[in-house]
N, C-alpha and C positions, 0 to 999 in steps of 0.2 A: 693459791693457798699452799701450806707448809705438806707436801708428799703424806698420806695416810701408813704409817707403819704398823703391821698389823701379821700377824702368822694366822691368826682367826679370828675369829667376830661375830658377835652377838648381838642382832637388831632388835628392838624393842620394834613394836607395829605401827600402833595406832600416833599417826603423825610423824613416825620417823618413814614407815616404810609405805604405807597409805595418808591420801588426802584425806581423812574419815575425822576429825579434832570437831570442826564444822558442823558436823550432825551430832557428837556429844553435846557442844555449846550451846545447842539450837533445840535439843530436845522441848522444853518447857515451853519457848517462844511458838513450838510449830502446833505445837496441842491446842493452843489456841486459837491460831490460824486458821486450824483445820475446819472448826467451829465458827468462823467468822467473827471471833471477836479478838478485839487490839490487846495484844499484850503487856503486860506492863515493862516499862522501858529498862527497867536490869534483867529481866528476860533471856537476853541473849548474853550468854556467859554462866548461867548458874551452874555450881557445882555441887550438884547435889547426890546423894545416890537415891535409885529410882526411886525407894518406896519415900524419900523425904520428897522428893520433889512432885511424885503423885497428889501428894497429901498439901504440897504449897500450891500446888495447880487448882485443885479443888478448893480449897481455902478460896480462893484468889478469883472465884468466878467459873471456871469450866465446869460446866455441867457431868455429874457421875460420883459413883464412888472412889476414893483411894485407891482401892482393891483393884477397880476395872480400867481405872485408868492409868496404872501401873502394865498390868496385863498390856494395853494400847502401846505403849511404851516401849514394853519387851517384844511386841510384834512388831515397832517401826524401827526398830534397831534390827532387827532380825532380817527383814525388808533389805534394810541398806547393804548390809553385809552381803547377803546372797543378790543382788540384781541392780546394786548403783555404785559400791565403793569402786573408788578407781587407787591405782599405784599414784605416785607421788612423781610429778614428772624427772625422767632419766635415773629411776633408780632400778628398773630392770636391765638396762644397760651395763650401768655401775656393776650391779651382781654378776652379772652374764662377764664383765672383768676379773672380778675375784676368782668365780668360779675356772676361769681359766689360766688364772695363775696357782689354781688348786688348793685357796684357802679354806677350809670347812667354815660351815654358818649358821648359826641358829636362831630361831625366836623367841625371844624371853617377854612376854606379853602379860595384860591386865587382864585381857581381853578371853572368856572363858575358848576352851578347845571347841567344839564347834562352830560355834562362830569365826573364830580365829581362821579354823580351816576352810571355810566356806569362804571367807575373802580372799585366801592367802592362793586358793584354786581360781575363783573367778578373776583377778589380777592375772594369773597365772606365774605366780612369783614362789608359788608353793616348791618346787621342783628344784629350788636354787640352795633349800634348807637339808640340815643333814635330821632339822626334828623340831619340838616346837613345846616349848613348855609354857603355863600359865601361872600367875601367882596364885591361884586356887591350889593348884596340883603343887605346890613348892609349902602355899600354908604362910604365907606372907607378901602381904602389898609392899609396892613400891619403896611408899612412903617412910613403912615400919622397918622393911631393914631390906637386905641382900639378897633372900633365899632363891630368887629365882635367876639369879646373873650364878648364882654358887649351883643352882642346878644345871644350868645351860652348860657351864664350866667343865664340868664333873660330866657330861652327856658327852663335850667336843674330847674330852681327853687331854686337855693342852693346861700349858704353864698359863698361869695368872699371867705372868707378866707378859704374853704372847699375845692373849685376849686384846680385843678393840671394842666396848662397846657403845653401840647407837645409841642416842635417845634426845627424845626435841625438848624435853621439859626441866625446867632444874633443880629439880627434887627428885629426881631420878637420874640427873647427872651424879649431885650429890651422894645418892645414896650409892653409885656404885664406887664412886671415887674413894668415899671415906672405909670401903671396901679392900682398894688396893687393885682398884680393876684401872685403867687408861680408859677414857673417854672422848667419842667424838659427837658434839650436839649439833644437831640438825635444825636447818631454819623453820621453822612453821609459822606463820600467822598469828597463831591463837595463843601461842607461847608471850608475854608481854615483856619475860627476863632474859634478852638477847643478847644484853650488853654484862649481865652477871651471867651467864653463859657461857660468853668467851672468855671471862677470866677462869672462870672456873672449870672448863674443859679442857682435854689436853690439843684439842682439835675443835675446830669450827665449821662447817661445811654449809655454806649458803645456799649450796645445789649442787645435786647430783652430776649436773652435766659440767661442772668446775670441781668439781671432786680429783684429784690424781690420786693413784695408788701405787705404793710402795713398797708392797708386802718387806720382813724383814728378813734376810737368810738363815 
């Protein structure tokens, strides 16, 4: 693949820097697994936010209220984070290059700060970042606009145009590009626009362990 040029870099988490996409995807399908009953077959994939998909879970058969099976929800994510999420194979590696070529890094995440830091430590990937911001703390999703690639930005100290940022999905490719930030998308699984992806990124990285780095003078 085409050398990563980059003076600093800003990773988004969930799916660039952890396998974790899996247990978003799965949430609803597993609520009712747990309970021993089949799930229905678009299940696996909803995107919902919790309290709508509490609320389609209970609709749909699982026994409980909205309320408590939200709560259920927010403790099985909480679960993963602290005691199953794993790093995303060879990107501790990857980091452990940057950081030796003495690129600063940050994480620009969806994912709230506790959480975030609770994975980012059991990985042991936490240590690699110079700090870690959320779209909570920025005040703006992904989706909606920039603010938290312009906070991550504004934290490293560095020119926009120096910046490299990570991210598996393309709507968050998108929205840092139309930014004026350089982009590398990462392969994930769960992600289905791989092939709108690579045009639309300035970098492709099918894996870490094929990754080259090329910091720029």
């Amino acid at each position: 693949m085409t050398p990563l040029k980059l003076k600093d870099a800003i990773f988004d988490m969930d799916g660039t820097l952890l396998d974790s996409m899996g247990m978003w995807r799965n949430l609803g399908r597993d609520l009712f697994l747990r309970r021993n009953l089949r799930p229905p077959e678009d299940a696996e994939g909803w995107r919902l936010e919790l309290p709508e998909l509490a609320a389609r879970c209970a609709s749909l058969g699982v026994p409980g209220k909205p309320g408590a099976l939200e709560e259920e929800l927010r403790a099985q994510i909480e679960d993963f984070y602290r005691r199953r999420v794993h790093a995303k194979p060879g990107v501790s590696a990857f980091l452990a290059r940057l950081a030796e070529r003495g690129v600063p890094m940050y994480v620009a995440t969806a994912t709230d700060r506790p959480l975030a830091e609770a994975a980012l430590i059991r990985t042991g990937l936490i240590e690699r970042f110079q700090g870690i911001v959320t779209c909570r703390e920025a005040g703006q999703g992904k989706r909606e606009g920039p603010a938290v690639y312009e906070a991550a930005l504004a934290a490293l100290r560095c020119a926009r145009e120096d910046a490299l940022v990570f991210e598996d999905v393309l709507y968050a490719v998108r929205t840092a590009k139309a930014a004026g930030f350089r982009t590398a998308a990462v392969y994930d699984p769960w992600e289905a626009a791989q092939e709108e992806l690579r045009r639309t990124a300035d970098y492709y990285v099918m894996s870490y362990e094929a990754a080259m780095c090329s910091p720029s003078s």
